[in-house]
N, C-alpha and C positions, 0 to 999 in steps of 0.2 A: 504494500500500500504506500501512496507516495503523497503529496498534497503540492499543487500547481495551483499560480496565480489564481485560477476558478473557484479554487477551495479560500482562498482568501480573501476571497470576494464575502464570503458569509461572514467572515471575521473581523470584530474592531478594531478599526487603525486605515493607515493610510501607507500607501508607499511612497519614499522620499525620493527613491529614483526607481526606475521602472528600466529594464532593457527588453529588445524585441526576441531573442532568443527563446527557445524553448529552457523551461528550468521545473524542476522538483525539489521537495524537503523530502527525504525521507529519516530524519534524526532531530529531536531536541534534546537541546540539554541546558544546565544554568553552570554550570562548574567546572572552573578551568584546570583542568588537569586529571578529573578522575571522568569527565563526559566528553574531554574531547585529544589531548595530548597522548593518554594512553589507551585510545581506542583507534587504531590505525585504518580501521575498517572505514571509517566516517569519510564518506564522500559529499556527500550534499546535508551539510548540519546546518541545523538553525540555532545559535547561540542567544537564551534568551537573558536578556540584562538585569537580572534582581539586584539593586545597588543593595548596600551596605542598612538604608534604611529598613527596605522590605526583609534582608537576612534577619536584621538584629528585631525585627517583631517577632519574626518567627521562631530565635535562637537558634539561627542557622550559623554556620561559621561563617565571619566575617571576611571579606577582601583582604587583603592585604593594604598598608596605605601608599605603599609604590605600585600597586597595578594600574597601569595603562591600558583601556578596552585597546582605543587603538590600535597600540602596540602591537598588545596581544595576538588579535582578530587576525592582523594582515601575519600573519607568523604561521596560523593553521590551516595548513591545504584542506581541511574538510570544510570549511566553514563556509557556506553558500548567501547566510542570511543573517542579519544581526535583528535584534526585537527590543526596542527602543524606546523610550519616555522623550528621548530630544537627538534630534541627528547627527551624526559626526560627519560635518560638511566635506571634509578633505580625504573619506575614504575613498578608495578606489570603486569607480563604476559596478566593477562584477561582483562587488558585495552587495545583495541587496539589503537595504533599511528598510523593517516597516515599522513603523513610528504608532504608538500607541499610548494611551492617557495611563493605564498601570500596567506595569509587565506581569507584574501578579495576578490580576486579574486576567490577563489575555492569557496565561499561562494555563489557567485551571477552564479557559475557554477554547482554546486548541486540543485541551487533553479530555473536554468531555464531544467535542466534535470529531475526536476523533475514537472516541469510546463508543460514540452512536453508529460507528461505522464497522465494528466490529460484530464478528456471527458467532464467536466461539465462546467456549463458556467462560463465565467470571465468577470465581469461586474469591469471600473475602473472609478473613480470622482474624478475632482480637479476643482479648481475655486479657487476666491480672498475672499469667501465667502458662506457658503452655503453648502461646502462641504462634512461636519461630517455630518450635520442632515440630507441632503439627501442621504448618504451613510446609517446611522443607518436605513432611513424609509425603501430605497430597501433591506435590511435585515430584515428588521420586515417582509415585505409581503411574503417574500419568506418563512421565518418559519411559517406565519398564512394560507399559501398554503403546509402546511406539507413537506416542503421539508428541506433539512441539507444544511446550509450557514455557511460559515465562513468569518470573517472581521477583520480589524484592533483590535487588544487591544488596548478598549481606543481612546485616542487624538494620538495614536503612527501612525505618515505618514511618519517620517524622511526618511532619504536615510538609515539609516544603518539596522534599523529595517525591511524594504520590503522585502529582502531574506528570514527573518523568518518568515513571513508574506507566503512565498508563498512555503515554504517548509512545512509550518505544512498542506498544501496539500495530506501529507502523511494518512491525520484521511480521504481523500475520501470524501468528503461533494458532494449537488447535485451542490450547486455555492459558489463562490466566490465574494466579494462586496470588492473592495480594492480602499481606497483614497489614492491619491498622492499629497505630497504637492510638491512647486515648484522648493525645493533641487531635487528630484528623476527628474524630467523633465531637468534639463540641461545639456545641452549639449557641454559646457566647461569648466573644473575644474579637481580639481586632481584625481575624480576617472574616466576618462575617457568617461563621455558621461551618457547621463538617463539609468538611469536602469526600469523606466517604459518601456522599450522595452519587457523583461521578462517574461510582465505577457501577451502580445499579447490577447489582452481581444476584447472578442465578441459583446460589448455594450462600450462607452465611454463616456462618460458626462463632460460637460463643464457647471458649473453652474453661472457664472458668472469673468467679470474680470474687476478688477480695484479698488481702495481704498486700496492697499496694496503692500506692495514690492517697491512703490517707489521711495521710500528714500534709496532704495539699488543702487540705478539707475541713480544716481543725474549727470550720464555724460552724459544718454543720450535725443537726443533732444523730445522723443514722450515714455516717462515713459511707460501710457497704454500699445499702441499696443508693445512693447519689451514685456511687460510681458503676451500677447496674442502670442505671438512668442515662447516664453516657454512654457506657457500653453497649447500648440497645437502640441507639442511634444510629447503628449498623445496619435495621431492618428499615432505615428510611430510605425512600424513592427506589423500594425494590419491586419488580413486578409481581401481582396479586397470584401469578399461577405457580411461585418457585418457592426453596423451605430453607428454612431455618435448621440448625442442628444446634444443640445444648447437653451441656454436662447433666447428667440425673443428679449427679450424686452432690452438687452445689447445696448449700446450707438452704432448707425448703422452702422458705420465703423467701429467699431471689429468684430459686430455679421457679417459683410459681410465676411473680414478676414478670418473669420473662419469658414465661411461656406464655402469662396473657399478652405482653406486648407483640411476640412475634404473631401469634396466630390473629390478632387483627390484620398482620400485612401481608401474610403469604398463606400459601394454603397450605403447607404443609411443617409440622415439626416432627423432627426425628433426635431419636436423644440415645444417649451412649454413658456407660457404666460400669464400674470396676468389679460389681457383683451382682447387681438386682437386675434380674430376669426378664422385668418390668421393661425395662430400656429394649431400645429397638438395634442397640450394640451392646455388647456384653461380655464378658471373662466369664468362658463354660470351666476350664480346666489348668493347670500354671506349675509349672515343672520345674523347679532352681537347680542351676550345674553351679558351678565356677563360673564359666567364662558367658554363658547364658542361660535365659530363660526358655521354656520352651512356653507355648502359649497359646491354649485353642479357644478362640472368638468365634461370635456368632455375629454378622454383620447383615440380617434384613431376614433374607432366605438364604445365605450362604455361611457354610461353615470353617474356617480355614485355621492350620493350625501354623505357625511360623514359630523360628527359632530368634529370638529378640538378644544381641548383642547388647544393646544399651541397657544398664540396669535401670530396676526402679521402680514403682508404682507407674510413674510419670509419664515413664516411656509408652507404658502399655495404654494409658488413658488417652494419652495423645494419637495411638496406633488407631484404638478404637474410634475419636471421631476423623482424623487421614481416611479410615476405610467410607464412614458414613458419607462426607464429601465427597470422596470416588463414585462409589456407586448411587449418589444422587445424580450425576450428572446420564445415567442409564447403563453404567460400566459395568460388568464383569470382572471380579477381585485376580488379582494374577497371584503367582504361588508368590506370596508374601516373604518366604524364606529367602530366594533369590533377589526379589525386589529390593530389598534391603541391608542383603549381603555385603552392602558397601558404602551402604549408610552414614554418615556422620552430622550430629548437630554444629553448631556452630562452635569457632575456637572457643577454648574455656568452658563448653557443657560438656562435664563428664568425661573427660580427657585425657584415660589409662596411660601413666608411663611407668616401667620397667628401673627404679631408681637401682644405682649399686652404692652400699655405704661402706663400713670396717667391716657392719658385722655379714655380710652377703646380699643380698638381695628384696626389697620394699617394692609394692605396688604406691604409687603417688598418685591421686586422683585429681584433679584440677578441675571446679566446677563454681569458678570465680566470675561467669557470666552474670548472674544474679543473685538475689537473696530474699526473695519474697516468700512468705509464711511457707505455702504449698514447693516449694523447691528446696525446703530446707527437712519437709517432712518426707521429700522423696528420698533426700539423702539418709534419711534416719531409717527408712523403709530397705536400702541397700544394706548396709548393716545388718539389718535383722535377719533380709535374706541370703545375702553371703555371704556376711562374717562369719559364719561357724566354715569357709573353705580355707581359710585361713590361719597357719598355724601361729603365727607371732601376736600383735595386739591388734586391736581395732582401736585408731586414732580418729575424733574429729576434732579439726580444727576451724572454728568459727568466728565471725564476726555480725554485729549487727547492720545489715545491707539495705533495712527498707528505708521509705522517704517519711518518716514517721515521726514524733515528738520525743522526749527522752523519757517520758514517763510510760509512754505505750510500748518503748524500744523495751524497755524492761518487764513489762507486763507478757507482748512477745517472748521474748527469751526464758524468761518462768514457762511458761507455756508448753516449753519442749520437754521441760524435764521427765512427764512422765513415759514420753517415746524413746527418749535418749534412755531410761532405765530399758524401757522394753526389748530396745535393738541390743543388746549386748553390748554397748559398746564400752570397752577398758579404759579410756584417756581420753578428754573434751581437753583441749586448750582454747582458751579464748583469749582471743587477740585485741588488744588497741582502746579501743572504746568500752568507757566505762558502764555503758548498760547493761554489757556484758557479764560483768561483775557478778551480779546480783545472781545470774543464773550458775555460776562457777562456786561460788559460798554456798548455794544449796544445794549441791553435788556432793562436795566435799563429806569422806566417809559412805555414800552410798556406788561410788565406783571406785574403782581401781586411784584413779589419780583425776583428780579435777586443778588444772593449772588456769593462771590469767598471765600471759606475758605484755606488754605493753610498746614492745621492741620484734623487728621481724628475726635478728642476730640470734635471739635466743631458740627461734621454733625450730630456727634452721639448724641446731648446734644438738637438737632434745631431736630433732626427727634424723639425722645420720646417726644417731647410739639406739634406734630403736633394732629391736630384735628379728632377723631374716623371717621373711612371708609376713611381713606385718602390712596390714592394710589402712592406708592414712586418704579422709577427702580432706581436702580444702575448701573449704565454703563460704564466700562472698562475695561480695559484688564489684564487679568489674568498674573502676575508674567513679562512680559514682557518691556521694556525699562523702568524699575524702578517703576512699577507700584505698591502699596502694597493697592488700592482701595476694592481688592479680600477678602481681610481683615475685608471691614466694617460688612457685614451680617451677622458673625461668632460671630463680637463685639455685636452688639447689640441683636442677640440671643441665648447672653452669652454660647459659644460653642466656643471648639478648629478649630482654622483655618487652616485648610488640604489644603497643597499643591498639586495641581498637577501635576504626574510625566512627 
């Protein structure tokens, strides 16, 4: 799909120079160097201009204060088209300008005209949790069903990125798998309203809600369901004949919430669950090795049994709605086992490495991508299921990772104690922040070793003396409310620590 003069004929703005030549867009993008320097492929791009003021509403990264558009523009052989608020007189002819009152605005208007031009399905996920990996699985199935998908780059769900996200529409794929996080759902702030409206997607997934966002929320009096109230903003401008999907197993007054929200707008709800029969996905049978799970689900009329690599509660919940959005679209489940055989979350989910210390040999788990309530009990859930494969200790090492107050960070952390008894686990250290505290002092005496370090020198120094086959996560949240935990697994297997963009 390509978009010529004709097609910008629908679109506000004006062109500043016009030539007689035949020409096409077939690429947008707003970002110098990750949408257009290193995509070599880009022949005919339209670079659109979101200065510094439209970035910094959105908390997008800022320009640099030496970039020159300019400059820039005449430097990238893909660059066909610039997308403008005010013209840059002295470019060259063969760039066209089309000059336009907000680039922001023309941005989310290019990317829903050309949303309305699409046939193929649009599948969207958001939740408090759970999100990415069930987004990455419904893309995995869809390419081991030979079909062309396109999804988010990366952990990219913000608000500013989803136009590009839904413009690169243009490469024609059979679906689209697009997360939302809970910026693009709302419905008050300065860009006027969700922009998940856009994508009018023919499947929606809710994969869960709560353990997050509520510390943005501290005025109002029921945290959860306001952010079940955004969250559900997902089902808006979707068409009345396509369904929604939802966790069962959500605490029963939101999963009700949001069953009566969706079934006002779609006709159909399909729901997924780690045991109740009741769900229209389900965990019939779950077999613990070492190194995996085995795992027989029941996903509509189909039964399939897969051998699940990722550990966890998490994984498997997440499997179960992947399948539900597959087979909403009219699919056929492929052998799960293969599909997945090669699977992997995002850096930092869950992140098996092979450590060697004095005493032999440690498994190191790194799963410093987040920290919200339900990811920290998935971690506590690995532990119970395969720490007994494990002959040395079971380590966790935590930190407080949600966006939360200090008083609920602690009330949180209290909270685990009685799963951290249940999962066997020998040694909790708790790292850095002092909310933590409070859950490490009432440990003490009821396990093996309850520590608080404050310093990362020390974890690194206590986890090379621990005893061969001992199993250690990490758990915290990636770069986020001063976290540098992200840190440790890099330290100790002496490797540069990469940030995530």
């Amino acid at each position: 799909m390509r978009l010529d003069s004709n097609d910008f004929k629908h679109l506000t703005g004006n062109f500043y120079n016009e030539i007689d030549t035949d020409w096409s867009i077939d690429y947008f993008g707003h970002k110098p160097g990750m949408h257009f320097e290193h995509i070599s492929t880009v022949e005919n791009g339209a670079f659109i201009d979101l200065n510094n003021t439209h970035r910094a509403r959105m908390h997008a990264r800022l320009l640099p204060d030496n970039f020159d558009l300019k400059t820039w523009v005449q430097g990238q052989k893909g660059i066909r088209l610039v997308v403008l608020e005010a013209p840059i007189k002295d470019l060259p002819d063969e760039i066209l300008q089309f000059i336009v009152p907000d680039t922001w605005e023309f941005y989310k208007e290019v990317a829903g005209y050309i949303r309305q031009r699409f046939v193929g399905s649009m599948i969207t996920v958001t939740g408090s949790v759970g999100k990415t990996t069930t987004r990455l699985m419904v893309a995995q199935l869809i390419k081991a069903s030979n079909h062309e998908v396109i999804t988010n780059l990366g952990n990219e769900n913000a608000r500013h990125v989803l136009p590009h996200l839904l413009t690169s529409l243009l490469k024609v794929p059979d679906a689209m798998v697009a997360e939302l996080s809970i910026g693009t759902l709302n419905t008050v702030d300065a860009n006027n309203g969700p922009i998940s409206t856009l994508f009018n997607a023919d499947t929606a997934v809710i994969t869960q809600i709560g353990g997050a966002h509520a510390g943005q929320r501290t005025n109002i009096s029921d945290p959860q369901l306001d952010v079940a109230r955004r969250k559900a903003h997902i089902f808006m401008n979707m068409n009345p004949n396509v369904q929604a999907i939802l966790n069962y197993d959500m605490e029963p007054r939101i999963f009700k919430y949001l069953q009566q929200v969706a079934s006002k707008k779609v006709a159909h709800v399909y729901t997924f669950s780690q045991k109740d029969q009741h769900a229209d996905a389900y965990v019939m049978e779950q077999t613990e090795y070492r190194k995996y799970s085995e795992v027989k689900i029941r996903v509509l009329d189909e039964i399939k049994t897969v051998k699940m690599t990722i550990p966890g509660d998490g994984s498997v919940i997440d499997l179960l709605a992947a399948c539900l959005a597959y087979k909403a679209q009219g699919l056929k489940l492929p052998d799960l086992t293969m599909a997945f055989s090669k699977f992997k979350p995002l850096n930092r989910e869950l992140t098996f490495h092979n450590l060697k210390t004095p005493t032999g040999q440690v498994t190191l788990v790194d799963d410093t991508y987040n920290s919200t309530k339900y990811s920290v009990e998935n971690v506590l859930s690995i532990f119970k299921k395969k720490g007994k494969f494990y002959k040395g200790l079971k380590v966790l090492v935590l930190e407080t990772g949600d966006d939360i107050t200090e008083k609920q960070a602690e009330q949180l952390n209290l909270s685990y104690q009685d799963k951290i008894l249940e999962s066997e686990i020998d040694i909790v250290i708790g790292y850095r922040d002092r909310t933590i505290k409070p859950l490490i002092d009432s440990l003490n005496g009821k396990i093996s070793e309850a520590i608080y370090y404050p310093d990362m020198k020390s974890i690194e120094k206590y986890i090379e003396n621990l005893p061969t086959d001992s199993l250690i996560i990490v758990k915290g949240q990636h770069w986020k409310y001063g976290s540098d935990l992200w840190k440790l697994t890099p330290k100790l297997l002496k490797q540069p620590a990469k940030t995530i963009s």
